[in-house]
N, C-alpha and C positions, 0 to 999 in steps of 0.2 A: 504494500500500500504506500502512498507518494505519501512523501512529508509536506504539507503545506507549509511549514514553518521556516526551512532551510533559509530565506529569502529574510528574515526575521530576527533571526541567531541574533547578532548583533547589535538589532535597534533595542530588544528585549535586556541584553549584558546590559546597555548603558542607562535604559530605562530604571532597572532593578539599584543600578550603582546609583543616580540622581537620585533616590528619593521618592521612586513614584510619581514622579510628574504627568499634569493632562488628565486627571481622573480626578474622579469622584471623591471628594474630600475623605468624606467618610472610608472608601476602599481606601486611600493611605494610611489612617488609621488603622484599619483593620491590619493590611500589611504591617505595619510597623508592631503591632503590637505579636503577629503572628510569629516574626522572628525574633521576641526579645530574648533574651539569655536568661532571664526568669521565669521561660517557662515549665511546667510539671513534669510536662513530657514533649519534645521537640520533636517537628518531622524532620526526618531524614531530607539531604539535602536535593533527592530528587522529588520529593514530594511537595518542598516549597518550592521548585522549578516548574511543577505540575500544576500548583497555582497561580505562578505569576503568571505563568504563560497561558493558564485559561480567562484569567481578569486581562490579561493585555488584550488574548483577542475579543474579549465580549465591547470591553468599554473603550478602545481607540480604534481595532479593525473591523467592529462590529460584524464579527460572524459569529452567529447563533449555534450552528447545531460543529460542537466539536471533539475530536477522539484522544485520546487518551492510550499508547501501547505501552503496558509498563508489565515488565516481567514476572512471572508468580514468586509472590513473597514479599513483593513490592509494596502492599501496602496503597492498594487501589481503594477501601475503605474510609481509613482514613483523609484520601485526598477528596472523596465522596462529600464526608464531613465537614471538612472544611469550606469546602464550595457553595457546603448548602446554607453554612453560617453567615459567609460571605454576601450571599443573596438576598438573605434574613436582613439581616444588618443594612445593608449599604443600597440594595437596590427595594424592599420594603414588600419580596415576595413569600407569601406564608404557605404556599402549598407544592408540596414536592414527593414526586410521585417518583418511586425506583423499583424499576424493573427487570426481575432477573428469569433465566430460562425453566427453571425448574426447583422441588423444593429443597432441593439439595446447598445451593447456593441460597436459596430463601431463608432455609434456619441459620445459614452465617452470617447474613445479614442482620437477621432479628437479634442474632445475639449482639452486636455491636452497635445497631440503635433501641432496645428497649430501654427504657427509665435513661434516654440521652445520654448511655453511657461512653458512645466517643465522643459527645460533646464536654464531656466532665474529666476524659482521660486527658485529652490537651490543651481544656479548659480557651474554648476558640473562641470564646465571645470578650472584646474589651471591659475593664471593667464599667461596672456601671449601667450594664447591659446583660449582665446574666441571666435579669429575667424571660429573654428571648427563647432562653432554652425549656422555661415551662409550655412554651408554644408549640412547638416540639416532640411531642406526642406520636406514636406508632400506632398504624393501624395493621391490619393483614388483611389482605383481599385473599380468600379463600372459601372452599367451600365451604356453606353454613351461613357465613359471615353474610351482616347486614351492609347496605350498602354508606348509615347514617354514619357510622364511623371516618367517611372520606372527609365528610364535612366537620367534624369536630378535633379530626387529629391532623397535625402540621405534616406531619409523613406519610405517606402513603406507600405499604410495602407488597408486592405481591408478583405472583407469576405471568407472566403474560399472556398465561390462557386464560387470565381473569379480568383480563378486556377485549377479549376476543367475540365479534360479531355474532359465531358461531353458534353461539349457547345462550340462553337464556339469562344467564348470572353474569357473562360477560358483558349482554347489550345492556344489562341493568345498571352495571358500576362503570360502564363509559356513559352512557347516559347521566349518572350522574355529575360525570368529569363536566361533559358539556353545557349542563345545564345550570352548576349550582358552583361551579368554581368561576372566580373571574380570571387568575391566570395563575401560572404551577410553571416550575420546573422539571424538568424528564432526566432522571438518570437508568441510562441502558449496562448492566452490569453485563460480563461475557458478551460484549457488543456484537462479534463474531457472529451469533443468532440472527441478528437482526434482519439481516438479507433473506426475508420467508414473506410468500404475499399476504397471510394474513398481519403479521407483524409489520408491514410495510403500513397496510389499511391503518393499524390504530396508531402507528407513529402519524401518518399523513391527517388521522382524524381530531388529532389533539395540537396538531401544530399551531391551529389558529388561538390558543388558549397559550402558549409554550414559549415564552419570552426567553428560552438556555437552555439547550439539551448537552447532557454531558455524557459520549459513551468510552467506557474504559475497557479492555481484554488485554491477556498477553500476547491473541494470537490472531490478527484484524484479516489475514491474508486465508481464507479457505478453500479449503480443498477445491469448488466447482469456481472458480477464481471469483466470487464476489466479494463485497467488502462492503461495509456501512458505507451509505451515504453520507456521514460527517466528514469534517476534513481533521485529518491527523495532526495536531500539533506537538507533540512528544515523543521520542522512543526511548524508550530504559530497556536494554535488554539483558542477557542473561553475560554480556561482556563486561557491560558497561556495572553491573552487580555487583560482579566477581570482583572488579578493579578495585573495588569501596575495601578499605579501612576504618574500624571493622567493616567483617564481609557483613551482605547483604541477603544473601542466600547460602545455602550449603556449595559442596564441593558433590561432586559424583563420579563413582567407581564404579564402569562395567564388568563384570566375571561372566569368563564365559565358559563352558568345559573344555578341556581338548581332549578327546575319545581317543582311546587307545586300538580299542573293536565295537565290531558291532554284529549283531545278529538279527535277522530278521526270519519273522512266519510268516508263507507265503501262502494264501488257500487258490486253489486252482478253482475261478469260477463256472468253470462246465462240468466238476467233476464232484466239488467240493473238499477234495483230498488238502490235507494241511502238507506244509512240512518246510523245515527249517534249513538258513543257508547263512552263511558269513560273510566276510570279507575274501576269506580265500578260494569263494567257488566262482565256479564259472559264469554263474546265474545273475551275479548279486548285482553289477551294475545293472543291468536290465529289470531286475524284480523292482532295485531301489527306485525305481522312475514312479513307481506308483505309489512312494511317499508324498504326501504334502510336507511342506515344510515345519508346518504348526505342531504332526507328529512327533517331530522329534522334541519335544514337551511337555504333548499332551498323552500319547502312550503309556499306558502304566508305570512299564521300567524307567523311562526317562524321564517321567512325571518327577517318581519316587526319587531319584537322583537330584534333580534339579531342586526341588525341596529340601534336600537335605545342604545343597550347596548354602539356599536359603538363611536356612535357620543356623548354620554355622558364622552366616554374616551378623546375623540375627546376635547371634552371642558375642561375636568379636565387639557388634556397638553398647549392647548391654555394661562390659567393661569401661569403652571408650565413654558413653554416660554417666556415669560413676567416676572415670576421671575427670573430665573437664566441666560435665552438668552439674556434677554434688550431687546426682538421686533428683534434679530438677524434673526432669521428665522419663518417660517408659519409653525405650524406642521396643517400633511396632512392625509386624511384617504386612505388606498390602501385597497380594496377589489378583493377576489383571487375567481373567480370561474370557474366553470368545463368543462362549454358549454357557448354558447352565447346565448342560449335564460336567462339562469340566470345570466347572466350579463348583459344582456337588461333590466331585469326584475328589478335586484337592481338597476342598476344605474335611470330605470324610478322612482323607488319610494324614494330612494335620494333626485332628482333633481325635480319634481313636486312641485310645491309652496303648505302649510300646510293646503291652503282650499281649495286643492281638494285630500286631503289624500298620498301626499307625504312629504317629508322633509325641503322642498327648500333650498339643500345643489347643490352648484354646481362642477357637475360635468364631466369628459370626462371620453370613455368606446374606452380599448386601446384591440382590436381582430386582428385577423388575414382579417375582413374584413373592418379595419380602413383605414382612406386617410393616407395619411404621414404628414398635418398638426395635425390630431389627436395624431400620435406619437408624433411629435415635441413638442407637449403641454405638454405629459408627462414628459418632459426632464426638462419642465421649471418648471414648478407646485411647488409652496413650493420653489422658490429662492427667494432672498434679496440682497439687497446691492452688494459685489462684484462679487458674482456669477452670478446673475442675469445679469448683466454690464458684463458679459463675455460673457455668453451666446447668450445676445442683439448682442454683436459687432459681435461675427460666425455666426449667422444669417441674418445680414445686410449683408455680406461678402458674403454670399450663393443667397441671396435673396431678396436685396437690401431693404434701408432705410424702406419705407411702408408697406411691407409683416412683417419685421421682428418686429416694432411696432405694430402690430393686433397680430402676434403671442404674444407676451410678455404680451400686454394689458387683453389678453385672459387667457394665461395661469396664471398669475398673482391675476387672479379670481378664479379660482379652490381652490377647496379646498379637492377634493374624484378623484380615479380614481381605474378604474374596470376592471379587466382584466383577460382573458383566456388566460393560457400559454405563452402569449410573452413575461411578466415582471419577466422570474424567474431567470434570470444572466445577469447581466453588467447593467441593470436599477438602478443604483448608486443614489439614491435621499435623501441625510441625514434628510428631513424634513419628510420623513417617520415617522409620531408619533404613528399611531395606523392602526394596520392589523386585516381584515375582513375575517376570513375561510370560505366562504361557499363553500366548497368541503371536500373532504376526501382522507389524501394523504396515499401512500403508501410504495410511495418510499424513503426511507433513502435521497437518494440525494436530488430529488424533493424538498421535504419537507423541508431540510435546507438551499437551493437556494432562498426558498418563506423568511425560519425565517431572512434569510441575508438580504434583501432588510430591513432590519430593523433595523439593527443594525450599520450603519454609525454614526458618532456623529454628531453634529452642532456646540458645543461650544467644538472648542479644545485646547489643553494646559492648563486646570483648570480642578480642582479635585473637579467639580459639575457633579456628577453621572445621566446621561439620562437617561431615559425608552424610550422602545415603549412596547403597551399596546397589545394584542394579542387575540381577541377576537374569541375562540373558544366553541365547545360543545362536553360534556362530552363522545356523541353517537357518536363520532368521533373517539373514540379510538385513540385520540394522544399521549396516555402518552409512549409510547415509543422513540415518537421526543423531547417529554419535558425532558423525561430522560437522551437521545442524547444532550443534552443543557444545562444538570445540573438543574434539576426544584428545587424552592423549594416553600413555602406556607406564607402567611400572615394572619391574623383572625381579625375580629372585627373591621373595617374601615369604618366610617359613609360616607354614599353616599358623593363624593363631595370632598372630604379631600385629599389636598396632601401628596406626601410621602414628612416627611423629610429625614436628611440626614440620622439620628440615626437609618431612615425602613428599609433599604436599606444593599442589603446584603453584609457580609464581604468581600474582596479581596480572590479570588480563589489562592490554594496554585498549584504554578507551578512546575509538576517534574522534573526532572533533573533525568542525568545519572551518578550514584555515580563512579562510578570505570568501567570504557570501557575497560580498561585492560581485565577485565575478560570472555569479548563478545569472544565468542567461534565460529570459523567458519566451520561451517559443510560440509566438503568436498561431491562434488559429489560420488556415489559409483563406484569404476573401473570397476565393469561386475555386471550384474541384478542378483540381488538374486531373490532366488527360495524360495518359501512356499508352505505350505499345507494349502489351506484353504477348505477340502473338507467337514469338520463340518459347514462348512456355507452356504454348498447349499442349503439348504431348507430357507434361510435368504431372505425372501421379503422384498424388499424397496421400497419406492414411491418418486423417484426424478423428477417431474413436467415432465417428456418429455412425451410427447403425441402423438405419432404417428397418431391414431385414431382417434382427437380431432375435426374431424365431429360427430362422437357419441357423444361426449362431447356434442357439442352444439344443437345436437338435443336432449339430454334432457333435455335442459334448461325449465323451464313454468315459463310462466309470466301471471299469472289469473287474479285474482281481483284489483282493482284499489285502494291504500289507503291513501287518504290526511289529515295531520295531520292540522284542522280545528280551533282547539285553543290549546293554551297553555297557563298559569299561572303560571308564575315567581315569586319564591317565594322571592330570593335574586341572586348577582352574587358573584360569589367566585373569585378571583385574584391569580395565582401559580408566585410565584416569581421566575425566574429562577436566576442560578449559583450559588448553596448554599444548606447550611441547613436553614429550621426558621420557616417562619408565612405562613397565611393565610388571606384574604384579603377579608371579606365580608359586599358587598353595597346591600343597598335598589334596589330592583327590578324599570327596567326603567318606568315612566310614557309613556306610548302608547296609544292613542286614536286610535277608530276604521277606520281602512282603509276606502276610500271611491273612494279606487281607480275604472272607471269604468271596466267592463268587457268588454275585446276587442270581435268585431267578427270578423274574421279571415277569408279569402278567401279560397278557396283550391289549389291555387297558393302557396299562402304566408304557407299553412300549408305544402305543398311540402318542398319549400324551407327551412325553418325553419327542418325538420326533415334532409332533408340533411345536415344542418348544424351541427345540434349535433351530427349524426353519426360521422363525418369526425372530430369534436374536441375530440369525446369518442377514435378513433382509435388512432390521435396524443398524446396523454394524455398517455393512453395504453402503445402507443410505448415508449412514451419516460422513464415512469417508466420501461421496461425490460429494458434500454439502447442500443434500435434499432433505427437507423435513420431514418430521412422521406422522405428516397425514398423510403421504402415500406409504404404510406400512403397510396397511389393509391391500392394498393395491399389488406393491410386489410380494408379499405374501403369498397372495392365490399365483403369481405367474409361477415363480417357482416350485409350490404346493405343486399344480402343475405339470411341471418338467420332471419333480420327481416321482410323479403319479408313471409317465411317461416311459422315464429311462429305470426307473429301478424295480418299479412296485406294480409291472406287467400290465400298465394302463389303471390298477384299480388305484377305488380312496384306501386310506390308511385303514380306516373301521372294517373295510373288506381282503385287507393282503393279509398275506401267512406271517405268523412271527419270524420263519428265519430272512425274509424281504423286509423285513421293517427291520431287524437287527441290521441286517445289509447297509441298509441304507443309513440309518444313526451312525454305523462305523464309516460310512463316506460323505458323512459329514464335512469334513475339511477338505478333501477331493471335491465337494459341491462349491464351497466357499473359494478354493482356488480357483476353478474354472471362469466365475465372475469376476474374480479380484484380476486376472492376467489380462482381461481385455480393458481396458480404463474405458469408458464413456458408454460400456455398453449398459450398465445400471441407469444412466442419466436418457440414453436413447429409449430404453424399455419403457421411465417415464414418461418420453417425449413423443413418444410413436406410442400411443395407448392402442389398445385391442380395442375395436370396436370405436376407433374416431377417426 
């Protein structure tokens, strides 16, 4: 996404260095008072950079609607906060409406505006003015919820399907916007979302009421290339973080395995006959082709391995917490995968006590088909001291005394949590120590949303460098996210050994804009030129649209069945990310043989089960093109479908034999590769509907 600002650099430096000059008496106040050296708690210095430069463009360049890309960890909140005090104060607006994608991000918000407690943590209001903040008031647009609370409370917090046209409760609470507020500001949290038509509709429907829109993300640029309509005035990114003194976010170490052997079972699908092969047969590269990549993580063996990599990092930070935290926080394992049968599947072999071939690590598995107590657990997991005592009180608050004690008591206990696509923005949990791949991502955004959940600190304001530990494989093909992230290498690390400070990579050098003077502005052209490009007719190009992309899919095959049965780890290797250096290699995990039993399965539960990873493969899908889930329901049945077609002899699920439906759940990630290799054909399947 362009930076509108670059052109700016400059005027803003000397603006900030005058004294605020050309504005609003009041907004000089406000500034001066925002950086004084007395106060409680100061923002970090990209955060008052985050202000200046949003009051610069509202009151001298007068652009309304503008963005914000400031890296996770960063402290997008607070700069929320401030803005909205700012507005309060100096320009005399009392209603501000903040909008986030789902309730995931919704409860970290509530927790940081109910009873105005980021207005009290850095005490924003000059004095003499603090009553501003009884104004200030939180509402929640949610199901249930009345609409009368917009009117009475200064904040207005909620999901943006709770102004959405669609529903009943939506047109109720935008109706109310239009009718009964005279003007509000719009804060779009995970701005990223925003490019959806129905979200397009309620930004366009409240604009006329909407004197400041402020959207913030770490990640403005998405997968099917759109991007807010605001114009960008900021980047903090994950360079410019690292560079701070103290850091600003953790450090991150990828482990990867390096395999020694491997085995694979091969079933012959015309015959059904099993039988096993290695590296030393003749077979194996050819049988190997009918791996996906996602198997080698998600298979049993290499599940159980890769787990145990896990939790060995898991212990390494436990240490590291106790040394440099003082027992401040619990670092916690997050495990990311695809579908929820493999998230069922790790979080069973986690949480199973060690004598019957689990881990006995405990832990909660946060889906789409979670209660809302299982969410809430998530939120607490890995708190301490005053987090946790914040947390307890929104809760008692919500939920009174005894609920909110079992939740705390519970969540307090975890130590892992599992999850399919819910936790990849606004799940804020700085005790995040060590992240579990077992998937394969694709998406640029995606993929940085997951390494985000990682990178909060625990201990801030000291120059004691964090990691979280990042537990991938090499078949994954991530080195283009490690490269996105600045990777670099460690060597020769006996199993067990901390890093000290001297491992630890140097301070990222931050660029700057030498001379903006020079920024050249390229005028639109007054009438369309004209070319010749007729030496390029014959020029084929292959841009993913796929008109036909039923052909597509009916030449998909999915034949043989092939699970990878053991694996031997010879050592793990550790990639240090943001930097040049080392390399990081431990003794391979000690893992005793599963003994986990073999379930039998109903052909109920094998129904249901298969509808469920269809419907997570489609959400997954969509969300790497950057399409929303209202076309779930949509590619659901296409592929429902195709795998009615190719695997389950034309029948529905309710009608195939169990060993066709077992089939097919094990080609699972053969289905999911097949879509994920051709890029554009998800975006075409929406664009060419059946039946238009």
């Amino acid at each position: 996404m362009q930076n509108a600002f670059l052109r700016y650099e400059q005027d803003v430096k000397q603006w900030v260095d005058g004294g605020f000059p050309d504005v609003n008496p009041l907004t000089r106040d406000f500034l001066e008072h925002l950086r004084r050296d007395g106060a409680p708690r100061k923002l970090w210095k990209h955060q008052q950079e985050s202000v200046y430069r949003a009051i610069y463009a509202y009151e001298l360049l007068q652009m309304k609607n503008v963005l914000l890309n400031i890296v996770t960890g960063g402290g997008k909140t607070a700069i929320i906060g401030a803005i909205i005090a700012w507005l309060k104060y100096c320009h005399a607006i009392d209603k501000f409406l903040i909008l986030c994608p789902n309730t995931i991000v919704r409860d970290r918000l509530e927790d940081d505006f109910t009873d105005t407690k980021v207005f009290r943590d850095f005490d924003f209001f000059p004095s003499g003015t603090e009553h501003f903040k009884n104004e200030l008031g939180l509402h929640l647009l949610e199901p249930g919820s009345t609409p009368q609370g917009i009117l009475e409370s200064g904040i207005v917090l909620g999901n943006i399907h709770q102004l959405y046209q669609s529903n009943i409760s939506g047109k109720r609470n935008l109706a109310y916007m239009m009718n009964f507020v005279e003007h509000l500001a719009v804060f779009n949290d995970e701005a990223h979302n925003t490019p959806a038509a129905e979200y397009d509709n309620t930004l366009f429907a409240l604009s006329p009421k909407c004197k400041f829109r402020l959207d913030t993300t770490a990640t403005p640029d998405r997968a099917d290339g759109k991007t807010p309509d605001s114009k960008m005035i900021y980047e903090y990114g994950i360079a410019d973080a690292q560079s701070e003194v103290p850091p600003i976010i953790k450090s991150i170490v990828v482990y990867q395995p390096k395999l020694s052997s491997v085995q694979l079972t091969y079933t012959n699908p015309e015959t059904g006959e099993k039988r096993t092969v290695d590296e030393m047969d003749k077979e194996f590269e050819k049988i190997e082709k009918g791996l996906s990549a996602t198997q080698w993580v998600t298979d049993p063996d290499p599940m159980r391995k890769q787990i145990a990599i896990a939790l060995e990092r898991l212990e390494e930070q436990k240490r590291r917490a106790a040394s440099i935290g003082h027992g401040e926080y619990k670092p916690i394992l997050f495990v990311v995968g695809i579908c929820i049968k493999d998230a069922k599947a790790a979080a069973e072999m986690l949480s199973l006590p060690k004598e019957k071939g689990g881990f006995g690590i405990n832990t909660v598995v946060v889906t789409e088909e979670s209660s809302e107590d299982e969410r809430l657990l998530a939120g607490i997991i890995g708190k301490r001291g005053k987090a946790l005592e914040e947390t307890k009180k929104n809760l008692e608050r919500k939920f009174g005394l005894t609920k909110a004690r079992e939740l705390v008591e519970k969540g307090s206990q975890l130590e892992a949590v599992v999850s399919v696509l819910m936790l990849r923005e606004g799940w804020d949990v700085p005790a995040v120590s060590v992240i579990l791949l077992l998937r394969k991502f694709s998406s640029r955004v995606y993929g940085q949303q997951v390494v985000g959940r990682g990178l909060r600190l625990n201990i801030r304001g000291e120059d004691a460098q964090e990691f979280c530990a990042i537990v991938d494989h090499e078949k994954l093909k991530h080195n283009w996210l490690w490269e996105t992230v600045r990777a670099r290498v460690k060597t020769d690390i006996d199993l067990g050994n901390l890093f000290g400070d001297e491992d630890l990579p140097p301070k990222s050098k931050v660029q700057i804009l030498d001379k903006p003077e020079n920024i050249i502005d390229v005028p639109e052209p007054e009438e369309a030129e004209q070319a010749d490009f007729s030496d390029l007719e014959d020029l084929k190009i292959v841009e993913g649209d796929y008109p036909n992309w039923q052909a597509i899919l009916n030449s998909f095959e999915y034949g043989s069945e092939v699970e990878i049965s053991k694996v031997e780890i010879e050592s793990v290797r550790g990639t240090n990310l943001f930097g040049d250096g080392f390399t990081e290699i431990s003794d391979a995990p000690r893992v005793g043989k599963s003994q986990l039993p073999e379930e039998e399965i109903s052909k109920e539960r094998l129904v249901e089960i298969l509808k469920h990873t269809i419907r997570d493969i489609a959400d997954i899908l969509l969300a790497e093109e950057g399409i929303g889930s209202h076309e779930l329901g949509y590619l659901y049945n296409i592929i429902m479908d195709h795998v009615q077609t190719k695997m389950l002899e034309g029948k529905s699920a309710g009608l195939a034999t169990i060993e066709s439906l077992k089939h097919t759940i094990r080609q699972r990630h053969n289905l999911s590769r097949n879509f994920r290799e051709r890029p554009g054909l998800v975006a075409s399947i929406v664009k060419y509907r059946k039946g238009s």
